[in-house]
C-alpha positions as CSV (number, residue, x, y, z in Angstrom):
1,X,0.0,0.0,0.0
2,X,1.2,3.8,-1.2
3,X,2.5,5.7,1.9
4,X,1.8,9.3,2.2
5,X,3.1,11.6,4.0
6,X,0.4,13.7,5.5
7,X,-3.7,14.3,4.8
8,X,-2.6,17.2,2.6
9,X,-0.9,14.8,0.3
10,X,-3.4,12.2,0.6
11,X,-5.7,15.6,-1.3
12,X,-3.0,16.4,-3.8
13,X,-3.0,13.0,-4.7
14,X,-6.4,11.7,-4.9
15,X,-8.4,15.4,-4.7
16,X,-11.3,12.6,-3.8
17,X,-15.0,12.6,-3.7
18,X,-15.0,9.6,-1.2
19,X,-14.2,9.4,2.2
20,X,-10.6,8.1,2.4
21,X,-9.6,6.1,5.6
22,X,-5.9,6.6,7.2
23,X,-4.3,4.4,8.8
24,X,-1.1,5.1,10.9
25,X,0.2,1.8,11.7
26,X,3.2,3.1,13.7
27,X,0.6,5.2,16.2
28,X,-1.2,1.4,17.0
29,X,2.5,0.3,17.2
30,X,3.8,2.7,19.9
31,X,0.2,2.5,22.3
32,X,0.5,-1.3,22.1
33,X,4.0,-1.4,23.6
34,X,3.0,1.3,25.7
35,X,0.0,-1.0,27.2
36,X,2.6,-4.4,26.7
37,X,5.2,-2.8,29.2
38,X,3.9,-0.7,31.7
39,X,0.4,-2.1,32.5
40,X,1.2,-4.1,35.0
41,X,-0.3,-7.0,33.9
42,X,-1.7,-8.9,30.9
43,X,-3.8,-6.6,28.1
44,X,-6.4,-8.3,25.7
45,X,-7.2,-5.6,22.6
46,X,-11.0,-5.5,22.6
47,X,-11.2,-6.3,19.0
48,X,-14.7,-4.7,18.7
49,X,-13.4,-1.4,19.2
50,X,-11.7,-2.0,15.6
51,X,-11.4,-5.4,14.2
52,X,-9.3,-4.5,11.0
53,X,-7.3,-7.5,10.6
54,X,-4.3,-5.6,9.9
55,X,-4.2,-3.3,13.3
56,X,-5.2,-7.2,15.1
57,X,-1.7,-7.7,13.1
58,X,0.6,-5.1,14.5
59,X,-0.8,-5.3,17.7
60,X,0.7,-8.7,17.9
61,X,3.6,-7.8,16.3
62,X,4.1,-4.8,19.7
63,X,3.4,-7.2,22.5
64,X,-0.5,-7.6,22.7
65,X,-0.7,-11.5,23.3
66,X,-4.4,-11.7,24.2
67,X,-7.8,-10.7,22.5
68,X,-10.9,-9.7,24.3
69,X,-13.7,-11.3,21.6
70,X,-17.4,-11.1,21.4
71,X,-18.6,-12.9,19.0
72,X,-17.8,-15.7,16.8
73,X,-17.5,-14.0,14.2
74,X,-14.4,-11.7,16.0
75,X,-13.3,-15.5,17.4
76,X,-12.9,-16.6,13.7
77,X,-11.2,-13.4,12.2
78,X,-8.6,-13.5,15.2
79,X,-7.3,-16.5,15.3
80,X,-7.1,-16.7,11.1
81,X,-4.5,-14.1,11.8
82,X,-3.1,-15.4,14.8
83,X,-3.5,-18.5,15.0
84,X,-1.4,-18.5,18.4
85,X,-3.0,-15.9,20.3
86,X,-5.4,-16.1,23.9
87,X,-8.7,-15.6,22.6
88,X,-10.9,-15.0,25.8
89,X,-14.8,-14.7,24.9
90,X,-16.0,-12.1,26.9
91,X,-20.0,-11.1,26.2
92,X,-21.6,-12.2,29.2
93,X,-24.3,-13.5,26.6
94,X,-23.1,-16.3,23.6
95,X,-25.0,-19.0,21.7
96,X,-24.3,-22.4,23.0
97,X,-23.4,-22.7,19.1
98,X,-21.0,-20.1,19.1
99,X,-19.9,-21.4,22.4
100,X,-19.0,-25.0,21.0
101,X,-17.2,-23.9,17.8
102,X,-15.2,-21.4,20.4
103,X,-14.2,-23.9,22.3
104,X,-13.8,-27.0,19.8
105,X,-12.3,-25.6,16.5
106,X,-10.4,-22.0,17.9
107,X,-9.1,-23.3,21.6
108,X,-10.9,-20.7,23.3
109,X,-11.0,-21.7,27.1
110,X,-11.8,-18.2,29.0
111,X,-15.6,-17.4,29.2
112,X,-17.0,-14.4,30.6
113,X,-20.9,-14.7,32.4
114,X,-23.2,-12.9,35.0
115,X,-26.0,-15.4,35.3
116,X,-26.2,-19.1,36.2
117,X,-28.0,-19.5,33.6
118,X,-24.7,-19.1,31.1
119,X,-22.3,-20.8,33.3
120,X,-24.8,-24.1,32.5
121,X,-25.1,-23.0,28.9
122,X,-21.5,-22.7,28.8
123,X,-20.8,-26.3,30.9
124,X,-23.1,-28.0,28.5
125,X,-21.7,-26.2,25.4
126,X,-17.9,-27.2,26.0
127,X,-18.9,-31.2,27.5
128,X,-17.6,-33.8,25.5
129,X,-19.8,-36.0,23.7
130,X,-20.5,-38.1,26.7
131,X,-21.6,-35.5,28.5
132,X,-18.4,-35.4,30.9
133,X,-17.2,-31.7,32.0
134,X,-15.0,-29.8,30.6
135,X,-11.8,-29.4,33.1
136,X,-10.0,-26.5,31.3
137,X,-12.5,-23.8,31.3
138,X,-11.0,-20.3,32.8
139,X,-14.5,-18.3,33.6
140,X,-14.8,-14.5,34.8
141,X,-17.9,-13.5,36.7
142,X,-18.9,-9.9,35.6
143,X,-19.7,-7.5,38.1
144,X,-21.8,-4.4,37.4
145,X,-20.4,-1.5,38.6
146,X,-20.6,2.2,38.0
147,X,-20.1,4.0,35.0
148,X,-20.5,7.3,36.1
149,X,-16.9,8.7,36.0
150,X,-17.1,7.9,32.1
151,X,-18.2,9.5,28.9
152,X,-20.2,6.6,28.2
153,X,-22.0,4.5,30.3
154,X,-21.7,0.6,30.5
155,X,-23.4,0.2,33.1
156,X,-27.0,-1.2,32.5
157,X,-26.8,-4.1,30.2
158,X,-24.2,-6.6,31.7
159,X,-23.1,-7.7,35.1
160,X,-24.9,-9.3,38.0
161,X,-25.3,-6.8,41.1
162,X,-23.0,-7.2,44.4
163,X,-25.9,-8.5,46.3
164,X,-26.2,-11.3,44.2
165,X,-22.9,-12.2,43.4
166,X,-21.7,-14.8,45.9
167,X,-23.7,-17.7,45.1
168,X,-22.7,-17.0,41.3
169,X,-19.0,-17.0,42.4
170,X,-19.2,-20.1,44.4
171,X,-21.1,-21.7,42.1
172,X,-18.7,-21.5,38.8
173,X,-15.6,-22.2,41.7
174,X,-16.9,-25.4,41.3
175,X,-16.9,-26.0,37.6
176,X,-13.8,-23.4,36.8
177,X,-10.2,-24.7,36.5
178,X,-9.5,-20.8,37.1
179,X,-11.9,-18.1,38.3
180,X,-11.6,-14.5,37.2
181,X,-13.5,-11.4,38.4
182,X,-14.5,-8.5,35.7
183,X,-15.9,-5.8,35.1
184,X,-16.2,-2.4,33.1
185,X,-16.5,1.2,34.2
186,X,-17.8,2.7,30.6
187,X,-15.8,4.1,28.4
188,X,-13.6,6.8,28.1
189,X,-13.2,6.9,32.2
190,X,-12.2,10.8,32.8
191,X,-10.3,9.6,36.0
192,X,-8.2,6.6,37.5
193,X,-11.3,6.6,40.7
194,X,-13.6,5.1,38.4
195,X,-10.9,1.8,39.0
196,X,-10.9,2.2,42.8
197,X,-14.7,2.5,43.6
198,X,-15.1,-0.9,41.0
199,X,-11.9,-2.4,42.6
200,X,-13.6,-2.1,46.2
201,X,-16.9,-3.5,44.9
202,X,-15.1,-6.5,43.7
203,X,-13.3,-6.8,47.2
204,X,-16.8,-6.9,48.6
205,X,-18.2,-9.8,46.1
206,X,-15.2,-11.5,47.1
207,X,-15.4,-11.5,50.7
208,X,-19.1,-12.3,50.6
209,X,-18.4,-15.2,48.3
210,X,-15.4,-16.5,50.3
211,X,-13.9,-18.3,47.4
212,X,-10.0,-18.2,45.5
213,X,-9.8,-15.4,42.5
214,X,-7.1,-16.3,40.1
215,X,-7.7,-13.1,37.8
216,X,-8.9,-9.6,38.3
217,X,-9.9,-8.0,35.0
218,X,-10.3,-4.5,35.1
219,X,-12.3,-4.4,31.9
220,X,-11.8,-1.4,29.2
221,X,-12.3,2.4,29.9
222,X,-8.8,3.5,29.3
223,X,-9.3,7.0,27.4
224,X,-7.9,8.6,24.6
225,X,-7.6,12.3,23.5
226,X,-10.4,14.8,22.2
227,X,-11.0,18.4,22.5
228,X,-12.7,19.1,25.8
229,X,-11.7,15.4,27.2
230,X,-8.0,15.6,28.2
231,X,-7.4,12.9,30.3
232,X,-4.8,12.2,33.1
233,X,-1.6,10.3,32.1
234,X,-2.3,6.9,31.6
235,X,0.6,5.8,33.8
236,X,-1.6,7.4,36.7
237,X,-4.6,4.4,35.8
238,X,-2.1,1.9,36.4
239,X,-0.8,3.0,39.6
240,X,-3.7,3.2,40.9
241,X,-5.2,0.1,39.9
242,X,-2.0,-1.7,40.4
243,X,-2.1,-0.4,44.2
244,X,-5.3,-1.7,44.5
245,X,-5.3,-5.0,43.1
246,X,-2.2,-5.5,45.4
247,X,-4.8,-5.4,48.4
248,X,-7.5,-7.9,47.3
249,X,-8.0,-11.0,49.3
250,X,-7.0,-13.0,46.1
251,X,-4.5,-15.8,45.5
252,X,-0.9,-15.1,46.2
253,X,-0.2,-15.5,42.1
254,X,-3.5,-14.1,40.5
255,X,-2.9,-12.2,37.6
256,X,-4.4,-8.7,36.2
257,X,-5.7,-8.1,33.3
258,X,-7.2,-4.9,31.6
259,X,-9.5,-4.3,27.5
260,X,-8.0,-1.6,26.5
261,X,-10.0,-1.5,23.1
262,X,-10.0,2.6,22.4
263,X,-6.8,3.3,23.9
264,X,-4.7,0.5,21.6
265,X,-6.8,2.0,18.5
266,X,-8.4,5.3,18.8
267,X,-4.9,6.9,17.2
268,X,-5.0,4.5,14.5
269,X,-7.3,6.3,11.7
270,X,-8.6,9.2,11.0
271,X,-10.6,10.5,7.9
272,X,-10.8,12.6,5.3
273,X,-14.4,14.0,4.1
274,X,-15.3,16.2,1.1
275,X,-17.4,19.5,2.3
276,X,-20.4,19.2,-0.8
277,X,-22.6,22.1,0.5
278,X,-22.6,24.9,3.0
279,X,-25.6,26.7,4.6
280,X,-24.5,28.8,7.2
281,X,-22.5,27.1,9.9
282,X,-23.5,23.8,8.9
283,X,-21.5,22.0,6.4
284,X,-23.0,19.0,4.1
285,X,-19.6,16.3,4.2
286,X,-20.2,12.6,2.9
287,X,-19.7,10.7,5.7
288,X,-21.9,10.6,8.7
289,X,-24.5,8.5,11.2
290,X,-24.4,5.5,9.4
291,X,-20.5,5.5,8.8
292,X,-17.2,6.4,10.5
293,X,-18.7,9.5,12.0
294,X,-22.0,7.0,14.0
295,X,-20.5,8.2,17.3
296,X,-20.5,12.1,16.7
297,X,-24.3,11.9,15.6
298,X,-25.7,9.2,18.2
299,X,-23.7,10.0,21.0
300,X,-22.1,13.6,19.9
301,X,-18.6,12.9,20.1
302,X,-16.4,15.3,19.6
303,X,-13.7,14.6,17.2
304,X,-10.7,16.6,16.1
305,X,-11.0,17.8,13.1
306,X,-8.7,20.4,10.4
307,X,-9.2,21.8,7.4
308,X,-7.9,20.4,4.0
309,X,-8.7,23.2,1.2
310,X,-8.7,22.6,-2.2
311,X,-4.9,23.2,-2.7
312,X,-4.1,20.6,-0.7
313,X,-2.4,22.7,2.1
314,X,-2.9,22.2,5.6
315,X,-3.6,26.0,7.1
316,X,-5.0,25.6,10.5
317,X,-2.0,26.4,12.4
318,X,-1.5,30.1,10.3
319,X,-5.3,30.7,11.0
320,X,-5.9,33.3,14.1
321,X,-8.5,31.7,16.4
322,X,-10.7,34.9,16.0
323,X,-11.0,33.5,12.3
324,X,-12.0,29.9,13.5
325,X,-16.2,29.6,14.2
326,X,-18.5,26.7,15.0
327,X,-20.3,24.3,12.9
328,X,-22.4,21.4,12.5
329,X,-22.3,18.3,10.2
330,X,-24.8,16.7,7.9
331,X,-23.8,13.7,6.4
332,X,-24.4,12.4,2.9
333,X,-27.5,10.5,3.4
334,X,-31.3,11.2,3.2
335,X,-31.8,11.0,6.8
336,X,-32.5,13.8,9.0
337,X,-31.0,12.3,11.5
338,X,-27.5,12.2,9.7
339,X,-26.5,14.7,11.8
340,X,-23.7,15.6,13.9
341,X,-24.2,19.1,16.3
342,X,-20.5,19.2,17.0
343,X,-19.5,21.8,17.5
344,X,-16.4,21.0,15.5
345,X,-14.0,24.4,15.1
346,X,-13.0,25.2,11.7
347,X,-11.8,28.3,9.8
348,X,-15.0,30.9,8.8
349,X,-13.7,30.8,5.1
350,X,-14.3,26.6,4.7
351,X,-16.5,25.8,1.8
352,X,-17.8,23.5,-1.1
353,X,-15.1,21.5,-2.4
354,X,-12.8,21.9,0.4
355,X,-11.5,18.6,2.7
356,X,-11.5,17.8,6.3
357,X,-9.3,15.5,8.1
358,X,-11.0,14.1,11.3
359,X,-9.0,12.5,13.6
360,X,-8.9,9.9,16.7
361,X,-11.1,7.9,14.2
362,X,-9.5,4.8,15.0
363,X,-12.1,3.4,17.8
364,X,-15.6,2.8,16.8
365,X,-15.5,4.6,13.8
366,X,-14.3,2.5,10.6
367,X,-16.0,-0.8,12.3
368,X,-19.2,1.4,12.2
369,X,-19.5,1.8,8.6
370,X,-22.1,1.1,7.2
371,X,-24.2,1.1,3.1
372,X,-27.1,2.8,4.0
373,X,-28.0,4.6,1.2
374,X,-25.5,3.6,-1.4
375,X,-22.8,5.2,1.0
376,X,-20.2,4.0,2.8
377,X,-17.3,3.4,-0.2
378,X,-13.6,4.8,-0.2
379,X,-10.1,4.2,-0.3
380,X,-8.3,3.4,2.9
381,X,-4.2,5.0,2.3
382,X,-1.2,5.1,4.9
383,X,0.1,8.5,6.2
384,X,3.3,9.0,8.4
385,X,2.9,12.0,10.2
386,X,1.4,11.5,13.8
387,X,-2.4,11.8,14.9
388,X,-4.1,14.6,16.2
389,X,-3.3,13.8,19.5
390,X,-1.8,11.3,21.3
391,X,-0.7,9.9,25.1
392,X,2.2,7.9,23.7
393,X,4.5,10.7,22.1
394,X,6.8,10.9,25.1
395,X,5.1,14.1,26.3
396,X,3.7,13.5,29.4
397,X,1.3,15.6,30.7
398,X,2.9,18.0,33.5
399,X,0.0,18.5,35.1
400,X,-0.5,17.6,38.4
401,X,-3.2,15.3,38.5
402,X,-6.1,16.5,40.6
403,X,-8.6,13.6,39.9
404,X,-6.5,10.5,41.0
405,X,-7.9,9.2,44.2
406,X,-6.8,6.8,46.8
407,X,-8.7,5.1,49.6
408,X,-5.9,3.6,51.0
């Protein structure tokens, strides 16, 4: 595949009327060994986040061992690429079908559950044909916990509530040749606390259920950068939950694991869109809802964005911020709902025919494309030149961090 420098060239080169895909291969490079050394503990890439074979690829290639998968489809894709990876099936809810082929054809022996009812489906899906047990199976009980210290909540649809835990817990002891605890604080956690209040509600299930934990999974949430959500340093997450998980009344060798699935990704595309129409301060680009850009019209994300004009140049930084203003996307579609308020900053002058890179497009944004419409096509290039933003330059934030909390 053609390397290009920069979006600007990408323009020059292709001046194109679809939306082109970037990839920066060496940005999912530097956060995977970034996660690989100094988590302290095992990562699994929550391929859902982005399950482009090729990023699945390089995150092998920088240290990233384990996949967090949740579905049999993601199970198949994953292990035709890597055929020696962990592949840990963590939905709380499978088919006993996709349970089987899991188990039988990929060598998948970690399930995740939060209901007796899937730790039978799961015992009956992985017996052997005459009925006897599996012995190998590594399960994780998911806990619900709070989600309010992140951008998006996770909080509603999975996990069984502390009060209800123990018998769960005790229960798969019994079956489990290993017995993990996880959970998920949303995504895009704002501050390493989010960790510590989950981490205490797992002490609790613990201590109720009075059985040995051979894994702690702290579950995804790890954020990246966007304007008006600059986290902490990563380093402070994992200090924190390290501390933590040092003081659960687990066995003497359990291990930690964490699902990073925006942080390994989020740096790793961006996109360029082609302004068509502009009405005021809203701008008509061709890529929207039911594409890359789902999350900035269902949820209104925020991306970075900058503008590409027509000669191919790259501006921003010479434009005085008195001459940037707001505006508001509609994508391509016929939808009134392909819409994204923003706002998104870009210079007054932008108009018809001019380009826009948006950036930190790498997590939920290419896996959300869609055809609706006829839409959806475009190239996908390489660029060189580093994202938008990133916490794995080397530039750690000097801030004091005000927003990392310790009960201890």
């Amino acid at each position: 595949m053609l390397e290009h420098p920069d979006a600007p060239a990408v323009v020059r080169a292709l001046a194109p009327d679809e939306p082109v895909i970037l990839n920066r291969p060496h940005a999912a490079a530097r956060a995977a060994r970034f996660f690989a050394t100094k988590f302290p503990g095992k990562s699994l890439y929550a391929v859902k986040a982005n399950p482009s074979p090729d990023l699945v690829q390089i995150l092998w290639d920088n240290g990233i061992t384990h996949y967090d998968v949740a579905s049999i489809a993601e199970v198949r894709m994953v292990r035709g690429v890597l055929p020696t990876a962990t592949l840990c099936f963590m939905h709380p809810v499978k088919t006993a079908s996709a349970i089987r082929e899991a188990y039988r054809v990929h060598g998948v022996r970690t399930f995740s559950l939060d209901t007796q009812e899937e730790l039978e489906k799961i015992l009956a899906a992985t017996a052997d044909d005459e009925g006897n047990l599996a012995a190998d199976l590594r399960l994780c009980v998911r806990l619900r916990v709070s989600s309010e210290y992140s951008e998006l909540s996770l909080a509603s649809k999975f996990g069984i509530d502390l009060a209800d835990a123990a018998p769960l817990l005790q229960a798969t002891r019994q079956v489990a040749d290993w017995l993990g605890v996880c959970f998920h604080v949303g995504s895009q956690a704002m501050t390493p606390f989010a960790y510590v209040q989950a981490l205490e509600r797992a002490r609790a299930a613990i201590a109720d259920a009075g059985v040995v934990i051979d894994m702690i999974d702290v579950g995804g949430g790890f954020p990246s950068s966007y304007p008006g959500m600059e986290p902490p340093p990563l380093e402070d997450y994992f200090a924190i939950i390290h501390r933590h998980f040092e003081a659960l009344p687990i066995a003497y060798n359990a291990e930690l694991w964490c699902e990073p699935g925006r942080a390994l990704s989020a740096e790793y595309n961006s996109l360029i869109v082609k302004v068509e129409k502009r009405r005021g301060d809203e701008l008509y680009i061709n890529d929207g809802a039911y594409g890359a850009l789902y999350d900035a019209a269902h949820v209104a994300w925020r991306f970075p964005v900058r503008h590409l004009p027509r000669g191919g140049s790259n501006d921003n930084a010479a434009i005085d911020v008195a001459e940037m203003q707001e505006f508001s996307f509609y994508g391509p579609t016929c939808d009134d709902a392909d819409f994204m308020e923003g706002p998104f900053m870009l210079p007054a002058e932008i108009k018809a025919g001019d380009w826009i890179e948006v950036g930190m497009l790498g997590a939920y944004g290419a896996a959300m494309r869609t055809a609706f419409n006829g839409f959806g096509q475009g190239d996908v290039v390489t660029v060189s030149d580093e994202p938008m933003a990133s916490l794995y330059t080397g530039r750690k934030d000097p801030r004091v961090s005000d927003n990392v909390v310790s009960l201890r």
